[in-house]
N, C-alpha and C positions, 0 to 999 in steps of 0.2 A: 821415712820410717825411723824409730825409735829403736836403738839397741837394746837388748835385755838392760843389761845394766841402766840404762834411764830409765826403764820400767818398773825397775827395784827404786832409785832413786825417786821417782812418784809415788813408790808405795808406800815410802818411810815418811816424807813431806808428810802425808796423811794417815800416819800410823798413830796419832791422838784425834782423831777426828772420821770415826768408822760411819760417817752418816754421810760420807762426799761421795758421789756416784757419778759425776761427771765424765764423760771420756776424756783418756788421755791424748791420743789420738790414731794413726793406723786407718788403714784402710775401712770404705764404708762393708758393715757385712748386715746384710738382708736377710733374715732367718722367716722364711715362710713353715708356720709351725703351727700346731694347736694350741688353745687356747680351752684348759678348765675348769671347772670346780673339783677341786678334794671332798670327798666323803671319808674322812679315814678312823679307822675302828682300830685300838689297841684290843689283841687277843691274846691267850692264855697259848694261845695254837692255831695253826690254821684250819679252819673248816673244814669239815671231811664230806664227804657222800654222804646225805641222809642224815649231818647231824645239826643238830641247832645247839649255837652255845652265845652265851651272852658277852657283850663286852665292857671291858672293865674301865673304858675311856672312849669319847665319839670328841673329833673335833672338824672343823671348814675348816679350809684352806682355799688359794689359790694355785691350780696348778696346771698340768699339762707338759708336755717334753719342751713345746716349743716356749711357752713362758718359761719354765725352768730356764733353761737355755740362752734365752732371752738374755735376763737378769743377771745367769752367771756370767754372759759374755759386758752386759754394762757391768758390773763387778769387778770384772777385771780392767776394765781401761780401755774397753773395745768401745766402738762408735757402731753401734749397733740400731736399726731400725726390726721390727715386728710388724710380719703382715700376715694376718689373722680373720678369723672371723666368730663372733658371739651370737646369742639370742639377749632377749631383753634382761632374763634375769642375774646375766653375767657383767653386767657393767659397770662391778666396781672392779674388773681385771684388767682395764687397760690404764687404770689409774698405779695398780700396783706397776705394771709395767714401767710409767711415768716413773714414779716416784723413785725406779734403782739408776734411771737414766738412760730408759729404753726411748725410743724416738717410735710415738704411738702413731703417726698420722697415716700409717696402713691398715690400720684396725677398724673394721664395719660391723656392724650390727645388722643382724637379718633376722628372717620371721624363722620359729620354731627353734627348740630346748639351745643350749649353750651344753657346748661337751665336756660330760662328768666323766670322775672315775671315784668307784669305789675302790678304799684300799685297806688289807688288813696288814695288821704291824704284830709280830709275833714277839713275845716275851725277851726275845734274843736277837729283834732287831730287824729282822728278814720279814721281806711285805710281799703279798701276794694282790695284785691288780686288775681288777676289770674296768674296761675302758667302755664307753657310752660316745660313738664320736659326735653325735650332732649338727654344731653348725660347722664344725670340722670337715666336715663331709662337704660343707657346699661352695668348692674353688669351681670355677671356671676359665674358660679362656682369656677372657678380659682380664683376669688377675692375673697369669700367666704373660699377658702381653704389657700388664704393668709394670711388675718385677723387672722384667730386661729392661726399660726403658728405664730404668734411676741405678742400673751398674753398669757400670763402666771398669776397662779395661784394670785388673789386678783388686779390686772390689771380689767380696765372696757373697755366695750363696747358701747358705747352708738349709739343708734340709732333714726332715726324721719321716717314719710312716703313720703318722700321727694324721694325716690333714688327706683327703683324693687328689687325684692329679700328678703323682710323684713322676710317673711314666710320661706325662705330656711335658712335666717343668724340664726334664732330663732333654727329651729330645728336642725342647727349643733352646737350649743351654750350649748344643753343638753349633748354634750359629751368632755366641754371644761370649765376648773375651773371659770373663769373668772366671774367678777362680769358683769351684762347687764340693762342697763338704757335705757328707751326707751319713746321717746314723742310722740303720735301718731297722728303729725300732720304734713300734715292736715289732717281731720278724713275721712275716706272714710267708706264704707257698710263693708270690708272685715276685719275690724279691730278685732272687735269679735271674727273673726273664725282664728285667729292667733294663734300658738303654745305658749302663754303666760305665761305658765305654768315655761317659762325658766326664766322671766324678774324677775329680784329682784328690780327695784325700776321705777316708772311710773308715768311722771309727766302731769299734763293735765290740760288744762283752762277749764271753767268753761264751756262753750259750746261744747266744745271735752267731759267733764265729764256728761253734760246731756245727749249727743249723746248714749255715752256708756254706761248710766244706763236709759233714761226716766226719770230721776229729772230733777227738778228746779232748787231748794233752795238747797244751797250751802253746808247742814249741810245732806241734805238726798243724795246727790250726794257723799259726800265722804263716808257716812254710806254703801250707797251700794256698792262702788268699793270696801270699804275693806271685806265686806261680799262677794262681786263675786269673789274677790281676796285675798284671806288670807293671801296667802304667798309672797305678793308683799308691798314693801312698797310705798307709795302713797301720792305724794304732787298736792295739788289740788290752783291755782293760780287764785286770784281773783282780778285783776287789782286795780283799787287804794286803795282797802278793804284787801289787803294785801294776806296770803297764809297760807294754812292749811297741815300740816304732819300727817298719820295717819297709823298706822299697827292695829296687831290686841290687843296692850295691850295698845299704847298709842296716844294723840291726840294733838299735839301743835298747838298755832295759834301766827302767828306775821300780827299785824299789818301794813297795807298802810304806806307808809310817803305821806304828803302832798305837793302837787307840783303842776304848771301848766305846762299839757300836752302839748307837740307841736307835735311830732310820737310818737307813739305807736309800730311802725311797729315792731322792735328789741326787744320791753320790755320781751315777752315770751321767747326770744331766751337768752337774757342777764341773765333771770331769770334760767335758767336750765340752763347754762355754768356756774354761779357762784356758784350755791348749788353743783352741780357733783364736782367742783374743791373743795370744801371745802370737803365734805366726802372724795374724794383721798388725802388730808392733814392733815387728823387726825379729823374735827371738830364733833362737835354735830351735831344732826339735829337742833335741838333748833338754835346754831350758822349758822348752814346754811344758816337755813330761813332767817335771820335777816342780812347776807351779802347779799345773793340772793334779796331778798326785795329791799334792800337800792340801789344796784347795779340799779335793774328795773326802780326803779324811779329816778335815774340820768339820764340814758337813755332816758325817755318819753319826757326829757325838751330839745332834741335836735333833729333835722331834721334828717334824712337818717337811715340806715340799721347798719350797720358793722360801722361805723363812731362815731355812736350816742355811742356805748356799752365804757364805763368808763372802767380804769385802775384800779388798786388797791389800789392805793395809795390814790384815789378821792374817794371811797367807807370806805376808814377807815378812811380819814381825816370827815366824816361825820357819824361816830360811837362813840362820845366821850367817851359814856358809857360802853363800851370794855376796859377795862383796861388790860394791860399786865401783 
């Protein structure tokens, strides 16, 4: 593995050269995730009951938690593969994949839609999401039995509730070394009653973390995930107030950076692809945070999904205080 500080040292090598997506290197991580289209509409407001208002902007994109994610983790220097699944009219997304230095050769094409989200982007940044899953929906066993068989012992997993199967991937996980990351969004009733017991690291916003304990406040929410969960470790993401790590012996907190929002939509997805890549390269959690953070809030200042998430090289050149 690679130290933090060689991770900054790779960053800067590439700090005139924002177009290099290659891995640095680090463990392989497997993200079984969705894959979809953007529909997203800039609004004056969010939609209400019963009303119809026009939008003052429509653009594509490519997106989905698990392509975000994806990207963000090749972005960061992670040795990342994507296994996925589309419809026909989706396949220029395993090409964006390609192109940040995702390793596509788990991605299939199958009969019926490629999974969309509509999204609206309010005036002030804040986007509201309906998700459409698709071909998202159609994992089976056989995938399940693919995935274990290409990690190997300290190799990650990471997962989101974007894609079916979460429940079957978990409990064949217990009989597979492999380290397992999991974001459970977006949060549905059945999250709970998930085999959790296999996840070693679980990252979730702040509304995903009241969901799953009944808090509020930002400090009794992570107190109780790590009491529901002792053996997991747990970073809890609080949008421009920054992001908290916590197990059962220790608790770190970094810091927001300050920025003016334009989307939001990528920030949570940019923020878990660049912590996950920094632990597969050796770093601290402590370092994690503070790339992951920095990462999030470059992203917030720029419109779209998968477009918006920063390079490496743009995240360290705005870390001065990393020294090599």
């Amino acid at each position: 593995m690679i130290p933090c500080n060689g991770i900054l040292n790779n960053f800067r090598k590439n700090r005139n050269n924002q177009q290099t997506h290659y891995p640095i290197s680090g463990m392989k991580i497997i993200n079984f995730g969705s894959l979809n289209i953007d529909h997203v509409y800039k609004v004056e407001h969010f939609v209400r009951p019963g009303e119809t208002i026009p939008s003052i902007t429509y653009q594509q994109h490519c997106g989905g938690k698990g392509l975000n994610q994806s990207i963000a983790l090749a972005r960061a220097g992670a040795n990342v593969y994507h296994y996925g699944k589309i419809g026909t009219e989706g396949n220029h997304l395993p090409g964006k994949l390609q192109e940040s230095g995702v390793n596509i050769q788990f991605v299939s094409t199958v009969a019926g839609p490629t999974g969309h989200a509509i999204i609206q982007v309010s005036a002030t940044g804040e986007n509201a999401i309906i998700i459409e899953g698709g071909a998202n929906q159609s994992m089976d066993s056989s995938d399940i039995s693919t995935i274990f068989a290409h990690l190997s012992e300290g190799d990650w997993l990471l997962l989101q509730n974007e894609v079916n199967g979460i429940g079957e991937v978990l409990k064949a996980a217990e009989d597979h070394p492999c380290k397992v990351a999991f974001n459970p969004a977006p949060l549905t009733g059945d999250i709970a009653s998930l085999p959790l017991d296999r996840v070693d690291l679980m990252i979730v916003n702040e509304t995903e973390g009241s969901g799953l304990t009944g808090r509020k406040e930002a400090d009794h929410i992570i107190t109780e995930l790590v009491e529901s969960y002792p053996h997991i470790q747990i970073v809890l993401t609080m949008g421009a107030q920054g992001a908290v790590y916590a197990d059962r012996t220790n608790r770190l907190k970094q810091a927001g950076f300050t920025v003016k929002p334009v989307d939001t939509t990528a920030a949570g997805d940019t923020f878990v692809g660049y912590f996950i890549a920094a632990l597969s390269l050796g770093a601290s959690e402590e370092e994690a945070l503070a790339h992951a953070c920095r990462a999030a809030s470059i992203c917030v200042t720029r419109a779209g999904a998968a477009d918006s998430i920063p390079h490496r090289s743009e995240v360290a050149a705005l870390l001065p205080s990393a020294r090599a």
